[in-house]
C-alpha positions in Angstrom: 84.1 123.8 107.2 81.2 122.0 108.6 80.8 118.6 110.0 78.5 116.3 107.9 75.9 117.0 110.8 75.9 120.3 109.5 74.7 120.0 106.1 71.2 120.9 105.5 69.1 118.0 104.5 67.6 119.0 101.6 71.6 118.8 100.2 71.2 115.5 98.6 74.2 116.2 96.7 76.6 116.7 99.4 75.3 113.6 101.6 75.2 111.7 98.4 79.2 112.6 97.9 79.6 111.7 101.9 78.0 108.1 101.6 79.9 107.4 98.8 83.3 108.2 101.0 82.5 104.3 102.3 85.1 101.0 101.2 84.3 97.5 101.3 86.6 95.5 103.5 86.3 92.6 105.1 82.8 91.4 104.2 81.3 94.9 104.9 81.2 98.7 104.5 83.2 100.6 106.2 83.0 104.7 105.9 86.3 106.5 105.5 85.7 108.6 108.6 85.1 106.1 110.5 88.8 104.4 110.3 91.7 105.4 112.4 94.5 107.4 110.8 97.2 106.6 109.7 95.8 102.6 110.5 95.3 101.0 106.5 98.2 99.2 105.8 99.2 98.7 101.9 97.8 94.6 102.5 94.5 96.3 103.8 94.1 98.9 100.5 94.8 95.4 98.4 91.4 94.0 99.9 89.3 97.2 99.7 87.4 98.1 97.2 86.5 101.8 97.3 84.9 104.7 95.0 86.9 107.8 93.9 85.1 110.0 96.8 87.0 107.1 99.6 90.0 107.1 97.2 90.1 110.6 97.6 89.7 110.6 101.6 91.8 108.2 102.6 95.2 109.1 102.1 95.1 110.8 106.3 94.0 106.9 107.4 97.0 105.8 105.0 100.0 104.5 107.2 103.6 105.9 106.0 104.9 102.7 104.0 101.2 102.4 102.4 101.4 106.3 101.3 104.4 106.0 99.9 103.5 103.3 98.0 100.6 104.6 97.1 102.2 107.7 95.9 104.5 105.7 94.0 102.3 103.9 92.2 100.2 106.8 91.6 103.5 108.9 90.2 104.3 106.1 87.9 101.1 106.4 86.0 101.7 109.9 85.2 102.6 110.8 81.9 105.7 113.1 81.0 105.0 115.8 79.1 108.7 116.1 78.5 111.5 118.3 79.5 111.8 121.5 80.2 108.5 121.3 82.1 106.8 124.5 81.9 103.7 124.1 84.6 103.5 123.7 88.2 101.7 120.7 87.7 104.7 119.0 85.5 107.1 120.3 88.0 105.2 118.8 90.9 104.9 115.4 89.2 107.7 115.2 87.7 110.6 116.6 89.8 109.0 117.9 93.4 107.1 114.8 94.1 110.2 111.9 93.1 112.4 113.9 95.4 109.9 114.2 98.3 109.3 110.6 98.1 113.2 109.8 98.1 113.7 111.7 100.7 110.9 110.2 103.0 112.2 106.9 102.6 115.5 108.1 103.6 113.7 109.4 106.8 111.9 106.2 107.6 114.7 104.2 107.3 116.9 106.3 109.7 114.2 106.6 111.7 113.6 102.8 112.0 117.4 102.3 112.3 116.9 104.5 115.8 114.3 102.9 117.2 116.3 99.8 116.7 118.9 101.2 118.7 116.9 102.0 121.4 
């Protein structure tokens, strides 16, 4: 995949998607690739206000408790189609997903608790 250098100019559409990948934070604009990973903490995604093409990018500048939170938040506002679920995409949501998250935290926390020790 190319770079947005890359994309021919007469591909409004595409640059029109890229510009839109921008929040506003801070008192300005700010684009998406322009942020460090792994850097927006969940008090920093409070204050921004972003479009769904920046929604969708910046999960990778998302630190770990802000992801999680995130994904929480996002998980809760899926509905349940009920039980047995019968697609991937119930299973995901539904099952996969909850446990990933559970077990993530469990990571972090053992994690932190080593670094403590340290």
């Amino acid at each position: 995949m190319g770079t947005i250098s890359n994309i021919p100019e007469n591909n409004s559409n595409i640059q029109g998607s890229y510009d839109m990948a921008q929040v506003e934070f801070k008192g300005g604009k700010v684009h998406i690739s322009d942020m460090k990973d792994r850097s927006v903490t969940t008090k920093d995604l409070k204050e921004m206000t972003m479009t769904t093409y920046a929604r969708m990018k910046i999960p990778p500048k998302m630190t770990d408790t802000a992801l999680l939170r995130t994904a929480e938040r996002y998980l809760s506002q899926c509905s349940d189609s009920g039980y047995p679920y019968v697609t991937y995409n119930d299973a995901l949501v539904h099952t996969i997903v909850p446990e990933l998250i559970h077990r993530l935290k469990e990571m972090s926390k053992q994690y932190q608790a080593n670094v403590k020790k340290q």
